[in-house]
DSSP file (Angstrom, degrees, kcal/mol; ACC not computed):
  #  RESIDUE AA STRUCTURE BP1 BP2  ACC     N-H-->O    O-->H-N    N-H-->O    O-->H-N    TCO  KAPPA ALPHA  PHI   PSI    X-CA   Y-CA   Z-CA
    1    1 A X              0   0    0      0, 0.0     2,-0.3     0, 0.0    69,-0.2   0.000 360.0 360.0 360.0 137.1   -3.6  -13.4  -14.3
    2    2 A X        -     0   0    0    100,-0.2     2,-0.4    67,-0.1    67,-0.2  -0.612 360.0-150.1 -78.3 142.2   -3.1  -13.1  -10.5
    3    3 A X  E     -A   68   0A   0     65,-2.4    65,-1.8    -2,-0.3     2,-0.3  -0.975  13.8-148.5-100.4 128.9   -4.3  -15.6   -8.0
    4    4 A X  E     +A   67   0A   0     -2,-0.4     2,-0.4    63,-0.2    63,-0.2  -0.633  22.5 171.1-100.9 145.9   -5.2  -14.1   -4.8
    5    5 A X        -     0   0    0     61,-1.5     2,-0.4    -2,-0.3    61,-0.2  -0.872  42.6 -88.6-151.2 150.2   -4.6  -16.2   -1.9
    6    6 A X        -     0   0    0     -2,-0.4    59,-0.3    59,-0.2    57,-0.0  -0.872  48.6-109.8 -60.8 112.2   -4.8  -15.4    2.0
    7    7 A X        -     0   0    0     57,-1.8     2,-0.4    -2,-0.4    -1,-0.1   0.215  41.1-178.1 -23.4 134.8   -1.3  -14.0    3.5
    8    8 A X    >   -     0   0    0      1,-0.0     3,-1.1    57,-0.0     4,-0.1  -0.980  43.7 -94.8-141.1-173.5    0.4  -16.6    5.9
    9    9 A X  G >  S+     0   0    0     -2,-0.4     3,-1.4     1,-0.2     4,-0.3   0.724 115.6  68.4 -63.0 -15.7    3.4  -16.2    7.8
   10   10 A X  G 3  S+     0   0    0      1,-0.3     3,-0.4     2,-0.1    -1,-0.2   0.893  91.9  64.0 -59.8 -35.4    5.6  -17.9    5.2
   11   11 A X  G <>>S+     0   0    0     -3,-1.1     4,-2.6     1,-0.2     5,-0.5   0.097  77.7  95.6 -70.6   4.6    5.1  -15.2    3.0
   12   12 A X  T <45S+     0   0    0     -3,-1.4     4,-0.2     2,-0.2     5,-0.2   0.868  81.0  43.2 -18.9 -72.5    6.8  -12.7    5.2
   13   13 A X  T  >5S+     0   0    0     -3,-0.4     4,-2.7    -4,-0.3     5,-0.4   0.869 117.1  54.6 -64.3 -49.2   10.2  -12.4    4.1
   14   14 A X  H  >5S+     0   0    0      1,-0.2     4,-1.3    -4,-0.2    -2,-0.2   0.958 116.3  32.0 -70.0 -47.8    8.8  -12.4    0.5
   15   15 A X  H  <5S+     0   0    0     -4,-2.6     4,-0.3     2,-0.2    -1,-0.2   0.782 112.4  55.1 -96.8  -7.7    6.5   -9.7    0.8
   16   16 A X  H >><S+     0   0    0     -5,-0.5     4,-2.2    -4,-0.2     3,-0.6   0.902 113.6  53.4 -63.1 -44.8    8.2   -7.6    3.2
   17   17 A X  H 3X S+     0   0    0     -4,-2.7     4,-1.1     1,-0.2    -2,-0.2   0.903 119.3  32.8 -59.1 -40.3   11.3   -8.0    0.0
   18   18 A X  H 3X S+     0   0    0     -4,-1.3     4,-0.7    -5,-0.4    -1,-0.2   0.365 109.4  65.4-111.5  12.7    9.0   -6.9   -2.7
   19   19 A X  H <> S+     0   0    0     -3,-0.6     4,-1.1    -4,-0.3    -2,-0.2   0.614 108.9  50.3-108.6 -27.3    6.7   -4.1   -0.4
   20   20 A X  H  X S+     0   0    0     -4,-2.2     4,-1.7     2,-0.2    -2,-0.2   0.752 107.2  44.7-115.6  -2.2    9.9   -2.4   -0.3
   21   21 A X  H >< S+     0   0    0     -4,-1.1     3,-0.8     2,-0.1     4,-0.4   0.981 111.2  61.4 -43.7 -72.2   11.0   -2.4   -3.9
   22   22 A X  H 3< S+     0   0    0     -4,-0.7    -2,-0.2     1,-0.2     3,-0.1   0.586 110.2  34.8  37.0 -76.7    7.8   -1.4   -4.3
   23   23 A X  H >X S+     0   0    0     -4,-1.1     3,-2.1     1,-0.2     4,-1.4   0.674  87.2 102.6 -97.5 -39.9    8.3    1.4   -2.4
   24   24 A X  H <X S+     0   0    0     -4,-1.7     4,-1.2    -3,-0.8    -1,-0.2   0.704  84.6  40.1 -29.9 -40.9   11.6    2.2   -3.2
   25   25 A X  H 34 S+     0   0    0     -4,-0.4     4,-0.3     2,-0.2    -1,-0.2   0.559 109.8  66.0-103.6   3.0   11.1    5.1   -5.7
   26   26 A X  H <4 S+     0   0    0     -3,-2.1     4,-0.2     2,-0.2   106,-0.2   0.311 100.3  47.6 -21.1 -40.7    8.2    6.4   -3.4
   27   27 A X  H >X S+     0   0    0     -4,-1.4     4,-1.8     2,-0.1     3,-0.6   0.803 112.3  55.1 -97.6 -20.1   10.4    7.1   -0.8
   28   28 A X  H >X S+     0   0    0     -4,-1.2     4,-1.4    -5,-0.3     3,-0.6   0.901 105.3  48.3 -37.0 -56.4   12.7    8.8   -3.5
   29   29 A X  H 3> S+     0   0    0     -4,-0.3     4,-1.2     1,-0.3   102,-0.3   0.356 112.2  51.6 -91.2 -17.2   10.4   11.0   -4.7
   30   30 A X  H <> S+     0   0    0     -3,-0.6     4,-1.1    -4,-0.2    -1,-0.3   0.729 102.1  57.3 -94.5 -24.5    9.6   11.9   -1.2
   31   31 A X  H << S+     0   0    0     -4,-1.8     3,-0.4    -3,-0.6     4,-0.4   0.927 107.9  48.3 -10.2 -89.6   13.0   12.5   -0.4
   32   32 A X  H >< S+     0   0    0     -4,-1.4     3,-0.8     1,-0.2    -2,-0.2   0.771 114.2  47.5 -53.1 -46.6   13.2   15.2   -3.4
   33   33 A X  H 3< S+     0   0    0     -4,-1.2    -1,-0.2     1,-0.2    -2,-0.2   0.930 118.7  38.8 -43.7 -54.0    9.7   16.9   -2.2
   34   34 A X  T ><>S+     0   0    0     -4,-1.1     3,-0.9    -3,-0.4     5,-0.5   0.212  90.0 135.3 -94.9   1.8   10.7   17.1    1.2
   35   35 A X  T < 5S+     0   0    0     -3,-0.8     4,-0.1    -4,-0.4     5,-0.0  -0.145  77.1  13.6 -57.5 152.1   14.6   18.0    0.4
   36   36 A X  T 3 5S+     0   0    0      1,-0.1    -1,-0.3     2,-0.1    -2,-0.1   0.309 109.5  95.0  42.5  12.9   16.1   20.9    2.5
   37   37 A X  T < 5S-     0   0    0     -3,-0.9   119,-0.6   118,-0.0    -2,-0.2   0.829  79.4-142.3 -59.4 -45.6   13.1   20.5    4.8
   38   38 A X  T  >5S+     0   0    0     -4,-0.3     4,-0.9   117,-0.1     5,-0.1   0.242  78.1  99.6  47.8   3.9   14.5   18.2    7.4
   39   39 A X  H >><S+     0   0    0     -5,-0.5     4,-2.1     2,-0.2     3,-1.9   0.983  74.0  65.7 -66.6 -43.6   11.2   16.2    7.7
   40   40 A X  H 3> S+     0   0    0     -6,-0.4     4,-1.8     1,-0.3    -1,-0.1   0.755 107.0  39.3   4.0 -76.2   12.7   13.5    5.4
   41   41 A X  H 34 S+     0   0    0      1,-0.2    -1,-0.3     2,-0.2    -2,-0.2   0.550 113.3  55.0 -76.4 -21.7   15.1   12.7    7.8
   42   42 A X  H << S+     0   0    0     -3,-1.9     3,-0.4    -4,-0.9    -2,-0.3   0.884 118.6  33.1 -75.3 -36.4   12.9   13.0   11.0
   43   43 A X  H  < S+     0   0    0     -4,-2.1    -2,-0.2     1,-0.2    -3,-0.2   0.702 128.8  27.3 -89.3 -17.8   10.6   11.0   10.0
   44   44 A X    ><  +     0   0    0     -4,-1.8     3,-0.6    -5,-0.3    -1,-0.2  -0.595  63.3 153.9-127.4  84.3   12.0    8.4    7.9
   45   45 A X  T 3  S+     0   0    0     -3,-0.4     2,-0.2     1,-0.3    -2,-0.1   0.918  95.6   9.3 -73.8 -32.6   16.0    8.0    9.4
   46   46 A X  T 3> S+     0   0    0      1,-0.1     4,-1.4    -3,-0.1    -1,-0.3  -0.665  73.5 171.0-145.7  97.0   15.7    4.6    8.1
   47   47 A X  H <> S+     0   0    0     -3,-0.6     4,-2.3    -2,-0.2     5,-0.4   0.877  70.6  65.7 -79.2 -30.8   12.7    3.9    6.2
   48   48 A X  H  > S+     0   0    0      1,-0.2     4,-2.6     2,-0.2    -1,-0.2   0.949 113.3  38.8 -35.7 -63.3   13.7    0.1    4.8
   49   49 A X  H  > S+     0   0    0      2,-0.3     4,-1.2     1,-0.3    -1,-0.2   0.689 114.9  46.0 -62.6 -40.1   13.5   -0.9    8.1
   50   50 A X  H  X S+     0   0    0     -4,-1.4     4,-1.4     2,-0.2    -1,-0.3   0.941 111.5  55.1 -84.5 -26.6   10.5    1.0    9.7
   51   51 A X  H >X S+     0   0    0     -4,-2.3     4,-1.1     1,-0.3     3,-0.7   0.933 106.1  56.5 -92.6 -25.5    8.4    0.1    6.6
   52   52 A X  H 3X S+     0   0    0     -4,-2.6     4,-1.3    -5,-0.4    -1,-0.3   0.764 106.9  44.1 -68.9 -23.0    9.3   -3.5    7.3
   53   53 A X  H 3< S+     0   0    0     -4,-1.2    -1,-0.3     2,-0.2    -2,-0.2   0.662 113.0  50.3 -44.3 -24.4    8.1   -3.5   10.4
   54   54 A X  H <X S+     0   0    0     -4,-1.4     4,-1.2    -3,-0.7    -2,-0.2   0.596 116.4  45.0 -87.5 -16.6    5.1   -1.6    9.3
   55   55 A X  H  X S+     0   0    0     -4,-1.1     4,-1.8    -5,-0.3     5,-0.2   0.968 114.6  47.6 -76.8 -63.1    4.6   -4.3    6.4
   56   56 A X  H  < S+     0   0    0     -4,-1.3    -2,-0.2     2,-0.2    -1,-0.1   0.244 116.5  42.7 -74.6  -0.8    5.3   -7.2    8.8
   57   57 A X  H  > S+     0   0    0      3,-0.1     4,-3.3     2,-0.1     3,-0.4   0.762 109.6  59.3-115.0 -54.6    2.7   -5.9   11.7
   58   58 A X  H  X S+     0   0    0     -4,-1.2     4,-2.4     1,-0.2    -2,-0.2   0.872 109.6  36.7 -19.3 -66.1    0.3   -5.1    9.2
   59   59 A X  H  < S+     0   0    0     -4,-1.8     5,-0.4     1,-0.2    -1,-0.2   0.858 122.1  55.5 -58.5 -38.7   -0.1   -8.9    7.6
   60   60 A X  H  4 S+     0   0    0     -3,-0.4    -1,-0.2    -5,-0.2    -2,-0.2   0.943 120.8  16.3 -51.6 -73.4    0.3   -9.8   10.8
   61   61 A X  H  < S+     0   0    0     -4,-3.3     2,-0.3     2,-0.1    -2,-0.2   0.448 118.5  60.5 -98.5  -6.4   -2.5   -7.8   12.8
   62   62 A X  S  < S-     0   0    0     -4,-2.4     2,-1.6    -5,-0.4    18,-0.2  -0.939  99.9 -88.2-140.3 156.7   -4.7   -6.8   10.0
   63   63 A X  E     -C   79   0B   0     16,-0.9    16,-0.8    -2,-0.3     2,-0.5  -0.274  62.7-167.4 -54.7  96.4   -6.8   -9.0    7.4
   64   64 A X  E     -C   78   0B   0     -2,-1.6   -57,-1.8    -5,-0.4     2,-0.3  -0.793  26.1-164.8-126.6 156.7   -4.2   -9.7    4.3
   65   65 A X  E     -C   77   0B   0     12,-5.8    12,-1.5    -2,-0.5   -59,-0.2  -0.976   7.2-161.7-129.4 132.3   -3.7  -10.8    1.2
   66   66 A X        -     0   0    0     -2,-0.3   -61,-1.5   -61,-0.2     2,-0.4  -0.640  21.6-145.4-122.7 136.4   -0.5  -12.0   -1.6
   67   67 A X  E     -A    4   0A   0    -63,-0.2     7,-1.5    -2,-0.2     8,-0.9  -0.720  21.3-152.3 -84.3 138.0   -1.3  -12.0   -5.2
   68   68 A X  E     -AB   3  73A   0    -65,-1.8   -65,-2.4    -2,-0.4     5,-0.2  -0.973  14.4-175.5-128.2 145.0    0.6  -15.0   -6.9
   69   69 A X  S    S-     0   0    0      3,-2.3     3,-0.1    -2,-0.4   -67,-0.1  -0.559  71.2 -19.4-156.8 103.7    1.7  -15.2  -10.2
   70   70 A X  S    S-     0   0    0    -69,-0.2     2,-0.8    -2,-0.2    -1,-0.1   0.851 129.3 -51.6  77.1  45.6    3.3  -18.0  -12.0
   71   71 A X  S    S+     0   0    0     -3,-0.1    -1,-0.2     1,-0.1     2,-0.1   0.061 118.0 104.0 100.2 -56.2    4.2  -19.3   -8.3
   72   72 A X  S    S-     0   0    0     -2,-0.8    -3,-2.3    -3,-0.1     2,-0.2  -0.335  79.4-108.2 -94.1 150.4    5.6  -16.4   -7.2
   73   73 A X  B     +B   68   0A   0     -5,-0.2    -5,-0.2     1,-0.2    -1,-0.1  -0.655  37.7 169.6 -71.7 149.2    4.3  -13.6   -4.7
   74   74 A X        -     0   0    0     -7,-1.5    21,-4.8    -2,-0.2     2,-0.3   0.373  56.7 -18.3-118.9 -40.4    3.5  -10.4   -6.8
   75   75 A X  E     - D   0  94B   0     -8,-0.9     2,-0.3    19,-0.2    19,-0.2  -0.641  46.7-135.7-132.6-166.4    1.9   -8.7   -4.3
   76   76 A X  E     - D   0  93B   0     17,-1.3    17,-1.1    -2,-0.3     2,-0.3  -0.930   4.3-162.1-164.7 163.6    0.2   -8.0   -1.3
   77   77 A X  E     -CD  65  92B   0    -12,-1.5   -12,-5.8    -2,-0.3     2,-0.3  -0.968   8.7-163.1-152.7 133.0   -3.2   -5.8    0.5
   78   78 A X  E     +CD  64  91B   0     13,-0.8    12,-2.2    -2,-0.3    13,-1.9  -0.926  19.4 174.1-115.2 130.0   -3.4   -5.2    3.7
   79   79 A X  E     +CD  63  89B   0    -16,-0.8   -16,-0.9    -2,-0.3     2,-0.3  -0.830   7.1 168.8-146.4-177.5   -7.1   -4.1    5.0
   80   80 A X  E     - D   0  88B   0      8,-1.5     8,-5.3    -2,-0.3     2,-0.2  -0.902  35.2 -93.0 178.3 136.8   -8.9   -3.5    8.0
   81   81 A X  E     - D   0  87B   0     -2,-0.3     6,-0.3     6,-0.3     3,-0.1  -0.487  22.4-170.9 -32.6 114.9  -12.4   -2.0    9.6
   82   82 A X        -     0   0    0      4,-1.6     2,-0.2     1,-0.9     5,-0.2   0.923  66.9 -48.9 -53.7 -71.5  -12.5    1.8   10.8
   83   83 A X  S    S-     0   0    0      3,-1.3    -1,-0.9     0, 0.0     3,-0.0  -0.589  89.3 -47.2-148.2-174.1  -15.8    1.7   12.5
   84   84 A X  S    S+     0   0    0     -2,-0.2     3,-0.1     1,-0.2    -3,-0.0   0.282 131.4  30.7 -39.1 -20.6  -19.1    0.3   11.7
   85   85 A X  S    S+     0   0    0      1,-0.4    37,-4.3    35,-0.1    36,-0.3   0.683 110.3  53.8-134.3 -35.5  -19.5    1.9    7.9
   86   86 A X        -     0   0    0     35,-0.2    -4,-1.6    34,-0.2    -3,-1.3  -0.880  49.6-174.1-119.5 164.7  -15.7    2.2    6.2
   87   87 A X  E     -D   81   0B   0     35,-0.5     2,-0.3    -2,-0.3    -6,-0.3  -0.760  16.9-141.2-131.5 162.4  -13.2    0.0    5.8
   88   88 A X  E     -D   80   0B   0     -8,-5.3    -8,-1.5    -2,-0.2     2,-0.9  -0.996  15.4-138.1-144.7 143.4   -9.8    0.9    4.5
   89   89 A X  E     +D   79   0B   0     35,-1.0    37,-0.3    -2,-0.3   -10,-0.2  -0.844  37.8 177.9 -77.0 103.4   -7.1   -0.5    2.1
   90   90 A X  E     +     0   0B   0    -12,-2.2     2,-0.3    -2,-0.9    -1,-0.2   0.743  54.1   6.3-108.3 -15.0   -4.3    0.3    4.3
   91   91 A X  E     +D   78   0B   0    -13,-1.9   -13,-0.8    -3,-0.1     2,-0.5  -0.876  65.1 155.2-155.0 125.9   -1.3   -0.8    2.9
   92   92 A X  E     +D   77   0B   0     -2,-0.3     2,-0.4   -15,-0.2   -15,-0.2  -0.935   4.7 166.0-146.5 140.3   -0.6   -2.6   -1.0
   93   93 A X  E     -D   76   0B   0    -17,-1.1   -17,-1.3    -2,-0.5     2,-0.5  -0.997  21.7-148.7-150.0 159.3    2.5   -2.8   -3.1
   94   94 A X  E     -D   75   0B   0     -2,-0.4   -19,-0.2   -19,-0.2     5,-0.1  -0.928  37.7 -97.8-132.0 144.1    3.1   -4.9   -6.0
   95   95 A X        -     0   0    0    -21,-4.8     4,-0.5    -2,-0.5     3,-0.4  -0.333  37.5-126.7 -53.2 164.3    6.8   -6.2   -6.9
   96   96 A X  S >  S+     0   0    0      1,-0.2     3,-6.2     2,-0.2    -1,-0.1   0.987 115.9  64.7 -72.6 -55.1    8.0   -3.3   -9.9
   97   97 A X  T 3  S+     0   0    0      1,-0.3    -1,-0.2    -3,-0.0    -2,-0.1   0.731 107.5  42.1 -64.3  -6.9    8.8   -6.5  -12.0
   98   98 A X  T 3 >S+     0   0    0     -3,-0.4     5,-0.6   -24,-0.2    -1,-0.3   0.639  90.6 123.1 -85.7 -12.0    4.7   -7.1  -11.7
   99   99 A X  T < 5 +     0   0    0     -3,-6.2    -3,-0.1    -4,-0.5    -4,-0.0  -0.083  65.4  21.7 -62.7 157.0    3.6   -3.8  -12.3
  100  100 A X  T   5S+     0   0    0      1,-0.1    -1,-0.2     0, 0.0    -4,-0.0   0.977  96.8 105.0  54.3  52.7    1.3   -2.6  -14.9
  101  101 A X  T   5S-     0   0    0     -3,-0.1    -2,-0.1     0, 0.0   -99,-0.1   0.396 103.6 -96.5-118.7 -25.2   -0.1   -6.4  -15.2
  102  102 A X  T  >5S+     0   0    0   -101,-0.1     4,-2.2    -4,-0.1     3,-0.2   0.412  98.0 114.2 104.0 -12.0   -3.2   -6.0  -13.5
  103  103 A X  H  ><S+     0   0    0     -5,-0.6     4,-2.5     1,-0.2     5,-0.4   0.966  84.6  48.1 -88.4 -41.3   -1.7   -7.4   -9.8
  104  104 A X  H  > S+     0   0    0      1,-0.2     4,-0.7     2,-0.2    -1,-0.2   0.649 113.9  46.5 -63.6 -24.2   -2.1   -4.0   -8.5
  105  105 A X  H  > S+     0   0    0     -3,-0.2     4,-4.1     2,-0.2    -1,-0.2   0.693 114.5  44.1 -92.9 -46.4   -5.8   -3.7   -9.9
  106  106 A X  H  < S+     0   0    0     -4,-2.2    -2,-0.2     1,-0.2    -1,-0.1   0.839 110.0  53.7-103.3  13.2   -7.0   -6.7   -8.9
  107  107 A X  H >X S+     0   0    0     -4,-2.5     4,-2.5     2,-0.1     3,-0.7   0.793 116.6  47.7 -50.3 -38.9   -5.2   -6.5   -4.9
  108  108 A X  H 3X S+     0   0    0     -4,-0.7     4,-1.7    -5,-0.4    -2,-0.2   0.961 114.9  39.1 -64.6 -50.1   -7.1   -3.2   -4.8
  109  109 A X  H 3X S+     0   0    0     -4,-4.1     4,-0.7     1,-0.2    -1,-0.3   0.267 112.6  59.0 -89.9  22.4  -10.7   -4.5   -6.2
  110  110 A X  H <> S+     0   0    0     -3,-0.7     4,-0.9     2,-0.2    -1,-0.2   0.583 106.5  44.4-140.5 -53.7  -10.3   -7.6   -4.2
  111  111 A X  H >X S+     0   0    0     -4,-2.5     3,-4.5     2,-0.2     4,-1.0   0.967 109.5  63.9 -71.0 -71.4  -10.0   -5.7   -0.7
  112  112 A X  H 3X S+     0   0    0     -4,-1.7     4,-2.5     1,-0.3     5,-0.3   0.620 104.2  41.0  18.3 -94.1  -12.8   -3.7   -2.1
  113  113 A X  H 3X S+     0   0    0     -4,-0.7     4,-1.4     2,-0.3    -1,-0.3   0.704 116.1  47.3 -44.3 -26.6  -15.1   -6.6   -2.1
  114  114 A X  H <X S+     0   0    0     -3,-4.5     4,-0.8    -4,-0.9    -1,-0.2   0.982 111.0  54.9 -87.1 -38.3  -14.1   -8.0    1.1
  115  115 A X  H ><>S+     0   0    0     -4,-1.0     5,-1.4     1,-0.2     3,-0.8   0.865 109.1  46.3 -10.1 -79.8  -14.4   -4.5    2.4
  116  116 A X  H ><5S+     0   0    0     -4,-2.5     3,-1.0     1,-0.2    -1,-0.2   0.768 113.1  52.1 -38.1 -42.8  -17.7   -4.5    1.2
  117  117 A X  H 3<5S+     0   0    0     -4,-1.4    -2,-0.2    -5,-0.3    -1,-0.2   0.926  97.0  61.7 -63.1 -34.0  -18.4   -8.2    2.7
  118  118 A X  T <<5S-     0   0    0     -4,-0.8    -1,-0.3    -3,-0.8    -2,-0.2   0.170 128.1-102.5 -97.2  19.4  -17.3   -7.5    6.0
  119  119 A X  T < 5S+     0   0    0     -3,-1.0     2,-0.7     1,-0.2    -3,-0.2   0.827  71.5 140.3  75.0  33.0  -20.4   -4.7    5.9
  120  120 A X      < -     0   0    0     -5,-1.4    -1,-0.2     1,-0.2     3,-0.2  -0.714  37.3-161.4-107.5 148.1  -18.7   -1.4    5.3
  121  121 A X  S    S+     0   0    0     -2,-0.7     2,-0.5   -36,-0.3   -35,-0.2   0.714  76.8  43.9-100.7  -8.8  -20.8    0.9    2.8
  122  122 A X  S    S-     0   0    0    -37,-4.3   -35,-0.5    -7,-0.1    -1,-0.3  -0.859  70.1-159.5-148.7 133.4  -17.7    3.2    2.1
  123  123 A X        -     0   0    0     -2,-0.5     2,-0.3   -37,-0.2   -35,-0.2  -0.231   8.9-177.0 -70.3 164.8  -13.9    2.4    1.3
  124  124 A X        +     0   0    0    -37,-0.1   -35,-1.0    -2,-0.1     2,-0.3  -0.812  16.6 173.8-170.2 126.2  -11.2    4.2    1.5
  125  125 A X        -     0   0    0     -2,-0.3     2,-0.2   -37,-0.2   -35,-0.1  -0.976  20.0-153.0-145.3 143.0   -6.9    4.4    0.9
  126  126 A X        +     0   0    0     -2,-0.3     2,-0.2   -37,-0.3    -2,-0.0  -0.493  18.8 165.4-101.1 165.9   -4.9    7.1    1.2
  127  127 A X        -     0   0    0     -2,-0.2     6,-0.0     7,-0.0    -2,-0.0  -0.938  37.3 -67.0-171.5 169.6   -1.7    7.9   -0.5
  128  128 A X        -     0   0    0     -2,-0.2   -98,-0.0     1,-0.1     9,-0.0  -0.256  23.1-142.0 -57.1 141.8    0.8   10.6   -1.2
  129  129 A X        +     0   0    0      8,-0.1    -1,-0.1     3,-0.0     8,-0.0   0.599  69.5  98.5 -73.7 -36.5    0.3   13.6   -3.3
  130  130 A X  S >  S-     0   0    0      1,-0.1     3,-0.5  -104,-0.1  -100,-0.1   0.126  86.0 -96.8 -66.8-176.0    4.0   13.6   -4.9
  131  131 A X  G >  S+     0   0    0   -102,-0.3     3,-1.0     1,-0.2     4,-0.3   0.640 119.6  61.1 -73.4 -13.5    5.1   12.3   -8.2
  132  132 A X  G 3  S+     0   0    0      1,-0.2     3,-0.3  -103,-0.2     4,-0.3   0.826 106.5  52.8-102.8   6.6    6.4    9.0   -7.1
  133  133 A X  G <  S+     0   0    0     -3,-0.5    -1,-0.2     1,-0.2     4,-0.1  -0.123  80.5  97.4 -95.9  43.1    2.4    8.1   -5.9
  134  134 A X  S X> S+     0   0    0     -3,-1.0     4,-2.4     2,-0.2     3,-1.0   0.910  70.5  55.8 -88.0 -38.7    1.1    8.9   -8.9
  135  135 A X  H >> S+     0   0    0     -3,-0.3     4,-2.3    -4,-0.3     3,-0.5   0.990 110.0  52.2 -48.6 -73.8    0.9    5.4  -10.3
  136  136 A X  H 3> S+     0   0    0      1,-0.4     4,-0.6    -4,-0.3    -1,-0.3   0.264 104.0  48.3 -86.0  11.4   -1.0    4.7   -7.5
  137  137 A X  H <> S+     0   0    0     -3,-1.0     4,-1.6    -4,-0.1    -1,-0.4   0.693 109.0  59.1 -84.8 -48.1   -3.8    7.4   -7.5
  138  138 A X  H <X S+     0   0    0     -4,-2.4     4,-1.4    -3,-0.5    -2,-0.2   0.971 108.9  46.0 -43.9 -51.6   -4.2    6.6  -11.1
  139  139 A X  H >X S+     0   0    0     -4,-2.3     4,-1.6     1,-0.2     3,-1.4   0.961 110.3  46.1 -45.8 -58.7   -4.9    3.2   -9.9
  140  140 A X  H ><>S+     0   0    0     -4,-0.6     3,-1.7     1,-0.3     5,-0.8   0.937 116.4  54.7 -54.8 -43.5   -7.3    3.9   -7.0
  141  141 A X  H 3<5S+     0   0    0     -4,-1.6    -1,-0.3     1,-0.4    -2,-0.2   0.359 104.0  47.8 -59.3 -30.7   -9.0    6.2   -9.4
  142  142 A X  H <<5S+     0   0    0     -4,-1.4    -1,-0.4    -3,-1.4    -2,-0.2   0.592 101.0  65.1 -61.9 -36.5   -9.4    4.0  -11.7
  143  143 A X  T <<5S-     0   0    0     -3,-1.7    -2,-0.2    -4,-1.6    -1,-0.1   0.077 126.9 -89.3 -54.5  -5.7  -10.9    1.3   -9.2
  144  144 A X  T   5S+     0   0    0      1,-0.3    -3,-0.2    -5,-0.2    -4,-0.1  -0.223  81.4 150.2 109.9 -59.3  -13.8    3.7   -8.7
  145  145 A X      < -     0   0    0     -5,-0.8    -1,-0.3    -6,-0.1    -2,-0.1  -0.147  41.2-129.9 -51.1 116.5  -12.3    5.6   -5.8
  146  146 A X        -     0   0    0      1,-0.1     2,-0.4    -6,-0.1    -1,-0.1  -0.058  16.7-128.5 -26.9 130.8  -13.0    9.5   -5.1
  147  147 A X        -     0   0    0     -6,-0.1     2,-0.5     2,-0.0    -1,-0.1  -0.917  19.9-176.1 -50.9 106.4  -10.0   12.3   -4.4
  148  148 A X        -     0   0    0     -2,-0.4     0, 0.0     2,-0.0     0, 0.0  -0.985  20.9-146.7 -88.0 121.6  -10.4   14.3   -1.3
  149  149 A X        +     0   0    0     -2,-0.5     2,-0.3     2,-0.0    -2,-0.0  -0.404  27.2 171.1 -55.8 140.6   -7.6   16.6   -1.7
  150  150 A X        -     0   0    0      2,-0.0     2,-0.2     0, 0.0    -2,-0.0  -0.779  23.6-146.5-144.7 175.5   -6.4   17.2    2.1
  151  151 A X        -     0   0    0     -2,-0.3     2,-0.3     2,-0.0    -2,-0.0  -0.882   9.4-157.3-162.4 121.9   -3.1   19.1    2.3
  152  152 A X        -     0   0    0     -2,-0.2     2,-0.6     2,-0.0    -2,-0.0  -0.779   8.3-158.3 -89.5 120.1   -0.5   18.1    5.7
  153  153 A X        +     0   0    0     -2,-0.3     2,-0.5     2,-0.0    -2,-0.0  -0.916  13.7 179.9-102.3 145.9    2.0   20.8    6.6
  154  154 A X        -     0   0    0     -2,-0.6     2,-0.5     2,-0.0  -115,-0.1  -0.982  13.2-176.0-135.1 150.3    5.0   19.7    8.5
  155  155 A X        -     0   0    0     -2,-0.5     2,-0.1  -117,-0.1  -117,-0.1  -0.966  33.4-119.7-156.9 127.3    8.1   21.6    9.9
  156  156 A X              0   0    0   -119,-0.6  -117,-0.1    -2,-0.5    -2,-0.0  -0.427 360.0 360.0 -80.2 135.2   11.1   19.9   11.6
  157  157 A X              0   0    0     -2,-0.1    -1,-0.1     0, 0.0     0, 0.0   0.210 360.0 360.0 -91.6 360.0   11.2   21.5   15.6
């Protein structure tokens, strides 16, 4: 069972390390969609690096939280206010070796709730349409959470 705990700065290194395992076979998968495209490559030239900075300003600037288990960080959720009525789960990843435990389920219903505390009547987290965010629409989906299908075009200039 995960214990959820408030983020502090110690936990940096550690969840910045395990948001991009995580992530790793996400960005694969995104890779392969986006192959002979060139957006791939404008937009992520070095994705390790930008998404740890995007990890590490998140936890930073926005309300977060590290799932522990057995000690160890397992996760993290990053969440945050829109306006006045939603709130949004903007960034969560759970280490692979934790996955499919439950850490992912209960970062997700956990911003939920706080979401909900902090007075928003509707939630909300995006994610990618390809195969390697699939786990993690199953998830939200499971959590309660609606599909809008939207559809993004991009073309390299």
């Amino acid at each position: 069972m995960a214990h959820l705990r408030p983020y502090t700065a110690e936990d940096r290194d550690v969840v910045v390390a395990l948001s991009l395992r995580a992530w790793e076979p996400v960005f694969a998968s995104m890779r392969r969609v986006l192959a002979g495209s060139g957006v791939y490559e404008a937009f992520y030239p070095d994705w390790r690096r930008a998404q740890a900075e995007a990890v590490a300003r998140a936890c930073t600037e926005l309300e977060a939280w590290v799932a522990e288990v057995d000690g160890r960080i397992a996760g993290f959720v990053a969440l945050h206010s829109l306006d006045e009525t939603t709130g949004e789960i903007h960034m969560v990843a759970v280490d692979p070796e934790s996955q499919r435990h439950g850490v992912g389920r209960a970062l997700t219903e956990h911003a939920t709730t706080r979401l909900r505390a902090r007075g928003s009547t509707v939630a909300m987290v995006e994610t990618g349409g390809d195969p390697g965010h699939a786990p993690a629409r199953a998830l939200y989906e499971d959590c309660g959470y609606t599909p809008l299908p939207s559809v993004r075009y991009f073309r390299t200039l």
